[in-house]
N, C-alpha and C positions, 0 to 999 in steps of 0.2 A: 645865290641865296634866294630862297624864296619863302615870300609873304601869304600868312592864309590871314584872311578877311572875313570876321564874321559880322554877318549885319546884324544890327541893335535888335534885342528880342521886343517879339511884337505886343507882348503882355507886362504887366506890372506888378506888384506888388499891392495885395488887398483888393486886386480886379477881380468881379467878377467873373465868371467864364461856365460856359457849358462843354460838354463834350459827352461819347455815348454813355448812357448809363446816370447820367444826371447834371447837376450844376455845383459851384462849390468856388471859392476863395486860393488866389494864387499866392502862398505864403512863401514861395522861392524861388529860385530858377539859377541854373548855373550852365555854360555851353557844354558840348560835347559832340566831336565830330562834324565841327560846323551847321552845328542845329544847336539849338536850345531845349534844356528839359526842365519842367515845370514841377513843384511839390503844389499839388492842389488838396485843400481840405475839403472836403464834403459838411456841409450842418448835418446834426447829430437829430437821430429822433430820441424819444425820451426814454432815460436811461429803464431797463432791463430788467427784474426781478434779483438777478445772477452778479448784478454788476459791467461794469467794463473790464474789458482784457489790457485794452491797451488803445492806441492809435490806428483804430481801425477805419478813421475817415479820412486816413490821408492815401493820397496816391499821386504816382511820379507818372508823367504824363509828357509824349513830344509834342514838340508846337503844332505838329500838325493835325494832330487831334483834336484841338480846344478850339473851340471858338467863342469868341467874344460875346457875349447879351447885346449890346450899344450897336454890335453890324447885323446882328440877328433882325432886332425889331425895330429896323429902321422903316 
C-alpha cells in the first residue's frame, strides 16, 4: 500500500497574493495531483455602462504561480 502525502498548502484563505497579471484575494483552494489550486478573486474596477456578465474576476491559479505580498516586500 502506498501513502501520498500532500504538504499543507502554503496560502490561506482572504490572503492576499500576487501573481502575473495582477493581485487579488484567495477565496479557496482544494489539492490536486499533489499541488494545490487556488480560486483567486481579483478587486473589481467600476462597474461598466453594459453591466456585468458574471464572475469575471475570479481565476483558478497553482501554487506555483502566486506569490504571497508579506514575502514580496519584505
Amino acid at each position: 500500500m502506498r501513502a501520498n502525502i500532500i504538504p499543507a498548502p502554503r496560502f490561506q484563505k482572504n490572503q492576499t497574493v500576487e501573481f502575473v497579471g495582477g493581485i487579488g484575494k484567495i477565496k479557496d483552494y482544494y489539492s490536486e495531483s499533489d499541488s494545490w489550486i487556488y480560486l483567486v478573486e481579483m478587486p473589481m474596477d467600476p462597474e461598466p455602462d453594459f453591466g456585468r456578465i458574471g464572475y469575471e474576476t475570479m481565476i483558478l491559479l497553482p501554487e506555483p504561480d502566486i506569490i504571497s505580498l508579506a514575502v514580496r516586500y519584505r
